[in-house]
C-alpha positions in Angstrom: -0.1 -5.0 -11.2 0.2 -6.5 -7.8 -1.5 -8.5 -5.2 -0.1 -6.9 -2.2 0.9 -10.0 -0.1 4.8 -8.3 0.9 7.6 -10.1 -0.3 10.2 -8.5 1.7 10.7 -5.5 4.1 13.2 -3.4 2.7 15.8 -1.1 4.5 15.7 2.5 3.5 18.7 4.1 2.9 18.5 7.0 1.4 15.8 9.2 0.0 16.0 13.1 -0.4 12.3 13.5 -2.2 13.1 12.7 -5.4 15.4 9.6 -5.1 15.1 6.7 -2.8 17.4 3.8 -2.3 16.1 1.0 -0.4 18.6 -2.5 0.6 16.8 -5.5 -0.9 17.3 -9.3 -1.6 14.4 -8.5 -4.6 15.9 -9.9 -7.9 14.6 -7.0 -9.9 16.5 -5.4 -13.1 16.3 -1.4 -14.4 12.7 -1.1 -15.6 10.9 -3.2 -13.1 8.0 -2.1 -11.2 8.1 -2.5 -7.8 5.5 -1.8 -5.1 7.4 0.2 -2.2 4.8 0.4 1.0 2.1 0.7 -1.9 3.9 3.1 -4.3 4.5 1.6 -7.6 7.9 2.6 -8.7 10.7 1.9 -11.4 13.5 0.5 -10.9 16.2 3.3 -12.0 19.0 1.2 -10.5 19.8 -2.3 -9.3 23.3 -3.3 -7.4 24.8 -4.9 -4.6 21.7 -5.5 -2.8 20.1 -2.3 -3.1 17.2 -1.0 -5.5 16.9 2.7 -5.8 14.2 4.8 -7.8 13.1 8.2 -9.0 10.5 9.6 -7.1 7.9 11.8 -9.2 6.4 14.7 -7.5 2.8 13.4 -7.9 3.9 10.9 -6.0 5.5 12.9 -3.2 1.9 15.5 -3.3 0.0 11.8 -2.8 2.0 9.4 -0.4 3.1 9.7 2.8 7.3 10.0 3.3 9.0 7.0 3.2 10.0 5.6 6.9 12.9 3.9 8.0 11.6 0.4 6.8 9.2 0.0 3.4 6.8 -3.3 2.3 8.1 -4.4 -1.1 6.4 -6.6 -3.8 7.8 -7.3 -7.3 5.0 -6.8 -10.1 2.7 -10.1 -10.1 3.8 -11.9 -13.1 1.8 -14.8 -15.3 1.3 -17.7 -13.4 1.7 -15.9 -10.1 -0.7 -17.0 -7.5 -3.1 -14.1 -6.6 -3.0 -14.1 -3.1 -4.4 -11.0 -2.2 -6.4 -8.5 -4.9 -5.9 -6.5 -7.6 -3.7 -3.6 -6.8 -2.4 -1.2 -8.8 0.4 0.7 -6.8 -1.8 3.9 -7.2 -2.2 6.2 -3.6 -5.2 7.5 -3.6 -4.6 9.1 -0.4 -3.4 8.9 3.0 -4.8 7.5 6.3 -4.0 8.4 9.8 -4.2 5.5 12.4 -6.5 6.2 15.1 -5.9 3.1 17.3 -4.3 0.1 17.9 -5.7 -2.6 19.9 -4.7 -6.3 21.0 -7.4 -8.5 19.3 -6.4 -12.2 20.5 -3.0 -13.1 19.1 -3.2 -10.1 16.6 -4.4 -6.6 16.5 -7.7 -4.3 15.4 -6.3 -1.4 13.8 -8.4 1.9 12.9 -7.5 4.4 10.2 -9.5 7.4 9.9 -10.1 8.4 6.1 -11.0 11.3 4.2 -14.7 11.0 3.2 -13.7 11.0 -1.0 -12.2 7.8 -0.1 -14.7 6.3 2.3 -17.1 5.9 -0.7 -14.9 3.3 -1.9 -14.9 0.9 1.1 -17.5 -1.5 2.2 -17.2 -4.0 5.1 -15.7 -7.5 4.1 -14.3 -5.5 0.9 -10.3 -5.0 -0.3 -8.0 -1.8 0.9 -4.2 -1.5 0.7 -2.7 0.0 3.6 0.7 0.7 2.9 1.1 -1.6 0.0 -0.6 -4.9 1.9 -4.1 -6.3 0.9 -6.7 -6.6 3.7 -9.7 -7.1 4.2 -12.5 -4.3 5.8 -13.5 -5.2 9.0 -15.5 -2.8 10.0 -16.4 0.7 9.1 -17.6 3.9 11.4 -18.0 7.4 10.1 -14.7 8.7 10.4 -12.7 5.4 9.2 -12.2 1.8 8.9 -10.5 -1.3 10.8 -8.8 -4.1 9.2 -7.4 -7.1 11.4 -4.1 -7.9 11.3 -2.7 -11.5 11.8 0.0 -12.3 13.4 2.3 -13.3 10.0 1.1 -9.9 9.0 2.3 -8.3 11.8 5.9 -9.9 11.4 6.3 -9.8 7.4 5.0 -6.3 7.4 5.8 -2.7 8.5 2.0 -2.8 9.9 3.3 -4.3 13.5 4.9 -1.0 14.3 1.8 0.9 13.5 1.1 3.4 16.5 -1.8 5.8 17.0 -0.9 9.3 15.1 1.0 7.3 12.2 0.0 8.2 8.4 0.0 5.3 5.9 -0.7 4.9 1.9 -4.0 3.9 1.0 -5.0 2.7 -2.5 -9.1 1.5 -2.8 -10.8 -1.2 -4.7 -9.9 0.0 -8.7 -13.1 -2.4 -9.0 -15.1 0.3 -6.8 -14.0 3.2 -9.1 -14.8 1.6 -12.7 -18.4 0.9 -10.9 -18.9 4.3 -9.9 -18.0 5.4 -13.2 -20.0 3.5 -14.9 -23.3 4.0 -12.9 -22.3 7.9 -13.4 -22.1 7.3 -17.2 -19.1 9.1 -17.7 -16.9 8.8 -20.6 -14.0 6.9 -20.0 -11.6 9.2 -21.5 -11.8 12.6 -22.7 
């Protein structure tokens, strides 16, 4: 479980689609989660500043490729402040940003979604985009725009967001146990 508020932008070093080495000054051990731009992984590896992980192929068929730069979080831990909202490291799919526009001293950006994830967002409600909690600000058709602040902008990956770039998008998990529940599924098979 994380919160995604970024702890770090980590430096990619490597990664050949099944194995991805990032530098980091994250104290993590073998066996920890970690969220990399909104991917939960495990630690396969930790030394001399660099974390590196095994990449599953669901995860590959789900996410976007890793860029040169990735937003990392360590897994919230008790007594954690929750900062952000419950995420779960889980891609549900993958946005591509329509536009990028100068809002005062941050920026309005627009991602354009595929309509089985739009069902999930409301205005004013949670999304991860690339492993950072924001908030909806507004929603057309086609996609949604968050606002980013300026301390999001610098701590994140998000500031070199250009139109044409694909991110990782995980949903409200709080959206998908609702609509599950008003379906009255069973929750297992």
């Amino acid at each position: 479980m994380f919160t995604g508020i970024v702890r770090e932008r980590g430096r990619v070093t490597s990664f050949d689609g099944g194995h991805l080495v990032v530098e980091s000054r994250i104290d993590a051990e073998v066996g920890d989660s970690i969220s990399v731009d909104g991917v939960c992984l495990t630690v396969a590896e930790a030394r001399n500043g660099t974390l590196a992980f095994d990449v599953m192929v669901e995860t590959v068929s789900r996410a976007k490729r890793f860029g040169a730069q990735v937003n990392l979080e360590p897994a919230l831990r008790a007594g954690d402040p929750l900062g952000g909202h419950y995420v779960q490291g889980h891609v549900d799919g993958v946005g591509g940003v329509r536009s990028v526009e100068q809002e005062g001293d941050g920026k309005r950006v627009w991602i354009d979604v595929e309509p089985e994830l739009m069902r999930y967002l409301v205005e004013k409600g949670s999304i991860t985009v690339e492993g950072v909690s924001l908030t909806v600000a507004e929603l057309d058709g086609e996609g949604f725009a968050v606002a980013l602040v300026q301390h999001t902008l610098g701590a994140t990956t998000l500031g070199a967001l250009a139109p044409g770039n694909t991110v990782n998008l995980e949903t409200d998990v709080l959206a998908k146990y609702v609509e599950r529940l008003l379906a009255g599924l069973p929750s297992s098979k």
